[in-house]
C-alpha positions in Angstrom: 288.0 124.7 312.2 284.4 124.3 310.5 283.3 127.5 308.7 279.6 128.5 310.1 277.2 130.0 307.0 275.7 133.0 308.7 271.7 133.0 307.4 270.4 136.4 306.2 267.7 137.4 308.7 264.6 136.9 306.7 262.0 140.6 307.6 259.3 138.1 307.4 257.8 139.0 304.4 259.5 137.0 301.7 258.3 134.0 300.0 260.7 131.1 301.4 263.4 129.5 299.4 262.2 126.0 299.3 262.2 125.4 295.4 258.4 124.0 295.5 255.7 125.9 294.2 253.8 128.3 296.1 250.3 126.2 298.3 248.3 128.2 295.8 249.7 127.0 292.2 249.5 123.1 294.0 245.5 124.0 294.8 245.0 125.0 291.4 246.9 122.3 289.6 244.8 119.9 292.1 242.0 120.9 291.1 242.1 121.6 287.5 243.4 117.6 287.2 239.9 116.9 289.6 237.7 118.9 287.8 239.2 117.4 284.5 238.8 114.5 285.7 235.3 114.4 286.9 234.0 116.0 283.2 235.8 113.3 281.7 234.2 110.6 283.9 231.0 112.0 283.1 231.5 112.2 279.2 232.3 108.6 279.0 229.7 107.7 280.9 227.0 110.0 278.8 227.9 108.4 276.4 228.3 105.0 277.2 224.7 104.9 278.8 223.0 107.6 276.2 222.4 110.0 278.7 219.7 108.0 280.3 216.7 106.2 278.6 215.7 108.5 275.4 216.1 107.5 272.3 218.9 105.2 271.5 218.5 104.3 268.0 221.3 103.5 265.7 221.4 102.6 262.3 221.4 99.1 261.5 222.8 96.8 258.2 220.9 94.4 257.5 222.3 91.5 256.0 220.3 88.4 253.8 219.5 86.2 256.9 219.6 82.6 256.7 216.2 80.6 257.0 216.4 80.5 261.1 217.1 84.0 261.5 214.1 84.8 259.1 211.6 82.8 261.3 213.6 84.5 264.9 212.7 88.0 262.8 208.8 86.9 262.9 209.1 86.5 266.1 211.3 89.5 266.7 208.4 91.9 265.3 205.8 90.3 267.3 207.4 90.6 270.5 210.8 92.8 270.9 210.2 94.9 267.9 207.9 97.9 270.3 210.7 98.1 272.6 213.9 97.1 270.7 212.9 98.8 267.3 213.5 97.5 264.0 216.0 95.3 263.4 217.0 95.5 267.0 217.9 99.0 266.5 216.9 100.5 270.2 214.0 102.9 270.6 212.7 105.5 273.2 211.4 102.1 275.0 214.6 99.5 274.8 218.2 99.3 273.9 219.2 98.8 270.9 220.7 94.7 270.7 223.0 95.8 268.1 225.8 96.8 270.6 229.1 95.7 271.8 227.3 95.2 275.6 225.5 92.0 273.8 228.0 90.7 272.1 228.1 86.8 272.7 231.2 87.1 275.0 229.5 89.6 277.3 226.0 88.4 276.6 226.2 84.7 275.6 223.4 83.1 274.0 221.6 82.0 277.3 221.8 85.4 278.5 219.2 86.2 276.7 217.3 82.9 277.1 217.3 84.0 280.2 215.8 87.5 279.7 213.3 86.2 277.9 212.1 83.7 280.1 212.8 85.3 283.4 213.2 88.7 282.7 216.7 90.9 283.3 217.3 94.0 286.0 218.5 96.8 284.8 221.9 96.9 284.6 223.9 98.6 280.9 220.9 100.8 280.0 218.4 103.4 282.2 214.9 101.9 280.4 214.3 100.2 283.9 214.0 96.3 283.6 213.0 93.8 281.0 209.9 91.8 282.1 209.8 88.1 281.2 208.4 87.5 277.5 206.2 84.3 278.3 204.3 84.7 274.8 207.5 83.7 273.7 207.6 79.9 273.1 210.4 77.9 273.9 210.7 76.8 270.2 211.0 80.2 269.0 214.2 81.4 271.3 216.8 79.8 268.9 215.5 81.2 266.1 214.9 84.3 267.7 219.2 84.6 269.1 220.0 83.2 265.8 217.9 86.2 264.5 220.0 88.5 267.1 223.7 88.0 266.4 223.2 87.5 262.5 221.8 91.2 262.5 224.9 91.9 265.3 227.6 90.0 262.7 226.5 92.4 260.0 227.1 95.3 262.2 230.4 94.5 263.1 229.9 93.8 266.9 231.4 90.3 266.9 
């Protein structure tokens, strides 16, 4: 003959013996792991994009360049300098080139022929978009990447 468990009559106002943790703790624990979340999210992203435009200048090595990147460096202070500071540092104006976002297998060299003859959209940085550089000649552009990525070298980003 089966032997029947007789319950306790429960007076209604004790916390049921489920083994989970009370609907209040799981709330909380929710959303302490959102909130953490979310602060997180929003670090990373400060500081990937600087917190906007401002300034974004970073200190720069620069190496001996070779006789092409001395002649893209002419160029370079004629036309980028007032928006991409010295040595392509970034100012209040442009990003600094000297970053892991240009490196030549993100931003290959005819990424930036491209920017420079057609102009870019915004898209890593908040400094709005980069109008096309026509006073740049087409001769100039080589020198003016090779210029670019021997400054970037130096600074470790490739």
């Amino acid at each position: 003959m089966p032997v029947s468990k007789k319950r306790k009559k429960s007076s209604g106002s004790e916390a049921p013996q489920t083994g989970a943790a009370p609907k209040t703790a799981i709330h909380r624990s929710t959303f302490t792991t959102m909130a953490g979340i979310v602060i997180a999210l929003g670090l990373v992203g400060w500081l990937i994009f600087g917190g906007g435009g401002g300034d974004s200048t970073i200190k720069v090595i620069v190496p001996t360049l070779s006789a092409k990147a001395q002649s893209g460096e002419q160029t370079f202070n004629r036309v980028c300098l007032k928006c991409h500071g010295e040595h392509a540092a970034g100012s209040k104006s442009g990003p600094p080139l000297v970053d892991p976002f240009y490196r030549p297998s993100h931003h290959a060299d005819g990424s930036f022929v491209s920017a420079i003859t057609r102009g870019v959209r915004q898209h890593h940085w908040k400094f709005g978009p980069m109008p096309p550089q026509p006073q740049v000649k087409a001769a100039e552009i080589p020198d003016l990447i090779a210029y670019i990525r021997e400054i970037q070298q130096a600074n470790g980003v490739f």
